[in-house]
C-alpha positions in Angstrom: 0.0 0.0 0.0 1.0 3.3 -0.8 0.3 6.7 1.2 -0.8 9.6 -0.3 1.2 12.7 -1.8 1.8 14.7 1.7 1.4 18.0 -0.3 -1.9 16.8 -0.9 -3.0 15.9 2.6 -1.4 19.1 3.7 -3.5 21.1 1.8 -6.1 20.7 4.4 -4.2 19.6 7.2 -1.0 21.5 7.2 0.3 19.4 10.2 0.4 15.9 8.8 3.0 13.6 9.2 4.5 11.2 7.0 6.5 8.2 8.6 7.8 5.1 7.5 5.6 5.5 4.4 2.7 6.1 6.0 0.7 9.6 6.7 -1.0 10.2 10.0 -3.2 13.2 10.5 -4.3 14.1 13.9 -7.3 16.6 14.7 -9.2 17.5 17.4 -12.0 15.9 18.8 -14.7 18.4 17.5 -12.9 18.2 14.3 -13.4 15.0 13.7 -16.3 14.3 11.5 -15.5 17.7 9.6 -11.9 16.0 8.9 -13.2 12.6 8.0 -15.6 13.6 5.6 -13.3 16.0 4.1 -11.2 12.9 3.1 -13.7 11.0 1.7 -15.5 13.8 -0.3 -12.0 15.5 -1.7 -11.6 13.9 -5.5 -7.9 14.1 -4.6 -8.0 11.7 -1.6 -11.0 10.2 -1.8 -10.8 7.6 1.1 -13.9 6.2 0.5 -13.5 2.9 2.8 -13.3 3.2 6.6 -11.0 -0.1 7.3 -10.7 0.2 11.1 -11.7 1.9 14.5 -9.1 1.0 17.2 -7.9 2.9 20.1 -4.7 2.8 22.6 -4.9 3.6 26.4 -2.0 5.6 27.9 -2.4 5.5 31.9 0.2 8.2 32.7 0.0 10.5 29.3 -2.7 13.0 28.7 -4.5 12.5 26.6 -5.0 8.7 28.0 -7.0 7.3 25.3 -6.0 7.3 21.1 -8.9 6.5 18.4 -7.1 5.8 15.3 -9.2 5.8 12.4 -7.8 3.8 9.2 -9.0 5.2 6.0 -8.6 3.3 2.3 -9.3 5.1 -1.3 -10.4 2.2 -3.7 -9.8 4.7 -6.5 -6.3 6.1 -5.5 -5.0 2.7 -3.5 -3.6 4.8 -0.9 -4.3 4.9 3.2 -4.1 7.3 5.9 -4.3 7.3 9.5 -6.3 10.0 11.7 -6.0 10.2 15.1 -8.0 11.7 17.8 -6.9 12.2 22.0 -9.5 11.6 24.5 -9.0 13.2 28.0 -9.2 10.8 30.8 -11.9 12.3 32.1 -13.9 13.2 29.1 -13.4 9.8 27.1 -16.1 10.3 24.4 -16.1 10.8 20.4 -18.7 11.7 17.7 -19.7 8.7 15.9 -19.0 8.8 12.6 -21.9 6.0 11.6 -23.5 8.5 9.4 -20.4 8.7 7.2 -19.6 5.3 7.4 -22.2 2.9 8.5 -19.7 0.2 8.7 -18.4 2.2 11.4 -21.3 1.2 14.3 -19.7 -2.5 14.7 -16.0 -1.3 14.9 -17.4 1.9 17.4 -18.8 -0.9 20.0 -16.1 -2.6 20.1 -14.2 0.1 21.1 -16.7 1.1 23.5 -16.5 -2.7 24.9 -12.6 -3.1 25.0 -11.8 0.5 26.1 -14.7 2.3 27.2 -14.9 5.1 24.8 -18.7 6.5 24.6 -19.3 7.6 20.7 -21.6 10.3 21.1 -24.5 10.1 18.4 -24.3 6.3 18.1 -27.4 4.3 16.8 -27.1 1.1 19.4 -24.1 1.5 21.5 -24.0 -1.2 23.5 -20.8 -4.6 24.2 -20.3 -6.7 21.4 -18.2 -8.9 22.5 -18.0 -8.9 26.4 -21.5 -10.2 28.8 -24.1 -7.3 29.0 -23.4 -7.2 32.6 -19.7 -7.3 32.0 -17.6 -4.7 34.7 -15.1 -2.5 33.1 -13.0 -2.4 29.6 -10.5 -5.2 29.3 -7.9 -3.1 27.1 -7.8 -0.5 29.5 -4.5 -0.7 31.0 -5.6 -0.6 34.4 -7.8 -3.4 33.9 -6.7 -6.1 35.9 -5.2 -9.4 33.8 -7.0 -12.2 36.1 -6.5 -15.5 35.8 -6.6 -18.7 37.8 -4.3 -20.4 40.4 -2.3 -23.6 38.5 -1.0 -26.1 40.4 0.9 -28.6 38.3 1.6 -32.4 39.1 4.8 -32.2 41.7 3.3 -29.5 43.4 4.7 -26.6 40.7 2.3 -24.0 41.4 1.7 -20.6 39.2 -0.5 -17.6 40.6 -2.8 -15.6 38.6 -0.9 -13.2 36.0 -1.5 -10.1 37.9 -0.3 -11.6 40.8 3.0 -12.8 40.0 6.5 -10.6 41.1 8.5 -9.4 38.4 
């Protein structure tokens, strides 16, 4: 995959970054739907397939939370990434659904693993994790779990989050 002429991306967002090939764009969060659609509407670009929704969870950084939101141009076979920071205490997004309807199942799941509320969201609710699940696994401060093992001989390993460096 290629990514796409910088100058061209620059044009509307003069502080893109291009980095081992590939061009990341990060806006703010009220930007975000203004930016995204600007991308898929401009002939030039025209990323016209939403490929992913992920995030990353930063405990000790502000912002603590990272959407990343991969974007493909059928037409032009190039890809960008746009990123967004969420505040710690303020972990919520527009939901982009009515640009990209394919974008309500990759929005749960990002609610489900991290906890990020997509503001605007048709059916926000888990979609992978019990209903009455408690907390976001891929938050950080989640804890990792896990069961006591005892192994034949009397070997025995604690949970994950319970064993000493």
């Amino acid at each position: 995959m290629k990514a796409p002429s910088l100058d061209s991306v620059r044009s509307q967002f003069p502080d893109a970054v291009e980095a081992r090939g590939e061009v990341t764009v990060v806006v703010a969060r009220d930007d975000l739907h203004r930016a995204l659609g600007a991308l898929r509407d401009d002939p030039e670009l025209a990323f016209d397939v939403l490929a992913d929704i992920t995030a990353t969870d930063w405990p000790d950084r502000e912002p603590r939370v990272w959407l990343a939101y991969e974007l493909y141009s059928m037409a032009k076979k190039h890809r960008i990434r746009v990123k967004v920071g969420l505040a710690e205490d303020d972990v919520v997004a527009p939901s982009i659904v009515s640009l990209w309807p394919g974008a309500d199942w990759f929005e749960r799941e990002v609610f489900d693993m991290f906890g990020v509320d997509f503001d605007g969201h048709p059916d926000l609710r888990r979609i992978i994790m019990p209903d009455d699940w408690t907390g976001h696994p891929l938050r950080k401060d989640y804890s990792l779990g896990g069961v006591d093992t005892m192994y034949k001989g009397g070997a025995f390993i604690p949970p994950v989050d319970e064993r000493s460096p």
